[in-house]
C-alpha positions, 0 to 999 in steps of 0.5 A: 269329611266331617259328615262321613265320619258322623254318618260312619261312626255309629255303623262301625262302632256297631259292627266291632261291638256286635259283630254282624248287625248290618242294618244300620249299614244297609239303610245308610248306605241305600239313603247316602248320596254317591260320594258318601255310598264311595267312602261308606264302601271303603269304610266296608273293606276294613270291617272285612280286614277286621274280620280275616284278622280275627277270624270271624266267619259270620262278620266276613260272610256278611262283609262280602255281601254287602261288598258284592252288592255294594260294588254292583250299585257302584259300578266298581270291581267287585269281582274278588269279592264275588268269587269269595263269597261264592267259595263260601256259600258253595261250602255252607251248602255243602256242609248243610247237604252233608248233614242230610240223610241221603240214599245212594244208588249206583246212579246217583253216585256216578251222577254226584261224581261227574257233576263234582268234576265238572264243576271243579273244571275251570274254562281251560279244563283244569281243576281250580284248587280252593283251600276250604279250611285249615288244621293243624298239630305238633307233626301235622299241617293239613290244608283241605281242599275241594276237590281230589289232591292228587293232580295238585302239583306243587312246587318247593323251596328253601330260603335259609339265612342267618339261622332263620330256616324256611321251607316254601311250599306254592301251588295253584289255588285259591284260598278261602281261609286264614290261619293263625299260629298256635303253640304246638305245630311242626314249625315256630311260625307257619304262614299260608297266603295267596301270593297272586292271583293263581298261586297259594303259598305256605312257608314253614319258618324256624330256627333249625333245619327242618325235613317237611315233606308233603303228601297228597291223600284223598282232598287233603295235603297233609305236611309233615315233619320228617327230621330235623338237621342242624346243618347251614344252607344258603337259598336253593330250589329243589329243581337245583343241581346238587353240584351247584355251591354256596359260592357259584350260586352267589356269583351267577344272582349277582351276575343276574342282578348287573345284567338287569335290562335298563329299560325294565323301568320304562312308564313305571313311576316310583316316588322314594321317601327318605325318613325324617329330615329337618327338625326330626333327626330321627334315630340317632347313633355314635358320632352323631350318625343321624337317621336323617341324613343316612335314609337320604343318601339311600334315597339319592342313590337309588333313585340315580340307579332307577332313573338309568333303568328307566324309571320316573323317580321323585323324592318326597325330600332330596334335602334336609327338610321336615315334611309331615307324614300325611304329605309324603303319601299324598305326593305319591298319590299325586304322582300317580305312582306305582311304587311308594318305598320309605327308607328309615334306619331302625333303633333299640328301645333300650341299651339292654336290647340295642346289643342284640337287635339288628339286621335288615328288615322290610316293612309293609302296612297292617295291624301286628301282634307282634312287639318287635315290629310294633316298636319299630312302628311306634319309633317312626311314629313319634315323627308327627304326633298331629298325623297320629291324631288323625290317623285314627283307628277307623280312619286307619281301617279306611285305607287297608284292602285286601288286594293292596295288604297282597301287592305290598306282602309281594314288593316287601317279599321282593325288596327283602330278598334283593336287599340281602343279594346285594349287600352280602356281596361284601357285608355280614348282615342280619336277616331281619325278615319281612315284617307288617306293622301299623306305619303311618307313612305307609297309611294313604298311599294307593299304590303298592307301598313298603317301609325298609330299615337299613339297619339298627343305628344302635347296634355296633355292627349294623352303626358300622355299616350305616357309616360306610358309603359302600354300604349304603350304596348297596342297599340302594342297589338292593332296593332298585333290583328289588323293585325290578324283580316285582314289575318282572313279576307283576305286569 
């Protein structure tokens, strides 16, 4: 390993200080011997991370590049990268012959049009949506596609909970682009990401009721503001009955949930992580309520619901002992798992905030702005400081792809959901959201892997909660429906 990190170290160095300068990649990697050209090549995929993080354009063009040629010499799966760096390429050419004075005919404009169309046809002659770029204002979220808008079909939904309001808006497409939130757009937070392979979603979140409406104008969808209403609504689609209630929707998701097929697990592998143990007590609470001993009792329950669905379960601890952070992936890695889930209860930084911060949230890797998720990452950090040091920071970049930061945004997003479904049954609970933050435990794993806090053990209400059995057991449940739900979608 120490021969890697010294054949790696000036190549990243250079390419996070200057932003591009590739020739010092290209000619180790073309002198390296196969394994080091394995490890140089994952080392390439957190350059191109950092450069989506960042929006650097320049930084990801050559990324791709060398990802595509790099994976061919490798005889690996290059194909994502290759249909990304083809987007980008077709729109540089693009904006290039736009800035070309041409002369039109009739004929070369219906030749430019029915070369358009086919183009924009995949094998089953339908048109592949990509979102070229982004822009955005106080009453407009604008997304610009390659191709006419006016077959897109999209589909929309709500998710409201707890003052939390978002509005979700899928559809077919690729996305080519990032976007970051600014401070004056029609929503508090807008995220727009490729939820799988064939679908794009965008989600307007916000702390009141809002009347997004969309429309489709030339290659543009164009969001807009309608209203605002402060009125409560529970989760709905808008293929929904308008005679549909609160209640009898809450009734027929649980029916759902206890009507789930017990063999949907079957040769699925899932290895559950119960936070902390021996000598790391983890977060404590009133009456010596300690993280340890609360994550554990979720673990075992969860895996006994799992196993009667099917599945192949292990526990990196089923007692309380300690166990290094870097050995709880690795026992996944060696189970070949196919779901790696670690269970943690959350605390406040200080007395001030312990009255406020609460809820339940969910948790998958990668690097945050965000302070409240970075002070849930350094809490369960401070649980191995010999693995903080070696989880450096281009060691951390090794580990994170695009393809698994989007498998595990999907388990988080399904756990979440099915979490809240099965403990408001009986309990008040807070939505805390699905969040992402730089977690060590979560660093190595190679499959699809989320972090849950159960609750905040400072808070009174959610301390309550996390001393009850009859809690705990549903957040158990939770986390079993939610995997089931995320195999029912990803097969």
């Amino acid at each position: 390993m120490g021969k890697i990190v010294k054949l790696l170290l000036p190549f990243i160095l250079v390419i996070f200080a200057f932003g591009g300068v590739f020739d010092d990649f290209d000619n180790k990697f073309t002198k390296a011997n196969k394994q080091d050209r394995v490890q140089i090549y994952h080392e390439l995929k957190g350059v191109y991370l950092n450069s989506i993080l960042n929006d650097n354009d320049k930084l990801k063009l050559e990324s791709l590049k060398r990802l595509v040629s790099g994976g061919k010499i490798l005889k690996v799966d290059y194909s994502v990268y290759a249909k990304e760096l083809s987007s980008i390429q077709a729109q540089n050419t693009a904006i290039k012959d736009s800035l070309k004075p041409k002369i039109a005919t009739k004929n070369s404009i219906k030749e430019s049009k029915n070369n358009q169309k086919n183009n924009q046809k995949d094998k089953s002659g339908d048109i592949t949506y990509k979102v070229l770029s982004i822009s955005s204002s106080k009453t407009t979220f604008i997304l610009n596609l390659n191709s006419n808008s006016s077959d897109l079909n999209i589909k929309s939904s709500q998710l409201n909970q707890n003052k939390t309001y978002r509005k979700i808006f899928d559809f077919n497409g690729v996305l080519t682009t990032s976007y970051k939130n600014k401070k004056d757009q029609i929503s508090d937070q807008i995220r727009i990401a490729q939820f799988n392979k064939e679908i794009v979603r965008v989600v307007f979140t916000d702390d009141k009721s809002q009347d997004i409406e969309y429309k489709l104008s030339g290659n543009s969808v164009i969001f807009t503001l309608k209203s605002a209403k402060n009125s409560n609504f529970t989760t709905k689609s808008t293929t929904q009955k308008a005679t549909t209630t609160k209640k009898s929707t809450q009734k027929s998701d649980n029916a759902q949930k206890a009507t789930i097929k017990t063999n949907s697990g079957k040769n699925k592998i899932v290895v559950l992580d119960a936070g902390h143990g021996g000598k790391d007590a983890g977060a404590v609470g009133k009456n010596k309520l300690y993280e340890k001993n609360v994550v554990l009792n979720i673990a075992l329950e969860a895996g006994r619901i799992l196993k009667n669905r099917g599945y192949k379960v292990y526990y990196t601890r089923s007692s309380d002992k300690f166990i290094n952070l870097r050995n709880r992936t690795s026992f996944a890695n060696e189970k070949k798992a196919d779901i790696f889930i670690s269970i943690h209860a959350n605390a406040a930084p200080n007395e001030k905030k312990a009255k406020e911060m609460q809820g339940i949230e969910t948790y998958f890797l990668s690097p945050t702005r965000s302070e409240r998720s970075m002070q849930a990452a350094n809490l369960e950090n401070k649980a191995d400081t010999d693995e903080m040091n070696y989880f450096t920071k281009i060691s951390y970049l090794n580990f994170l792809n695009r393809e698994k930061i989007i498998a595990s945004n999907k388990l988080a997003i399904d756990v979440q959901s099915n979490l809240l479904g099965a403990v408001k049954s009986k309990f008040k609970v807070v939505d805390g959201g699905v969040r992402e933050a730089p977690f060590w435990v979560l660093v190595g794993a190679l499959m699809p892997a989320v972090l849950i806090e159960a609750g905040y053990i400072t808070h009174t209400n959610d301390h309550k909660l996390l001393s009850d059995k009859n809690y705990t057991n549903k957040i158990a449940l939770g986390i079993a429906n939610g995997i089931d739900d995320y195999f029912a979608k990803n097969q």
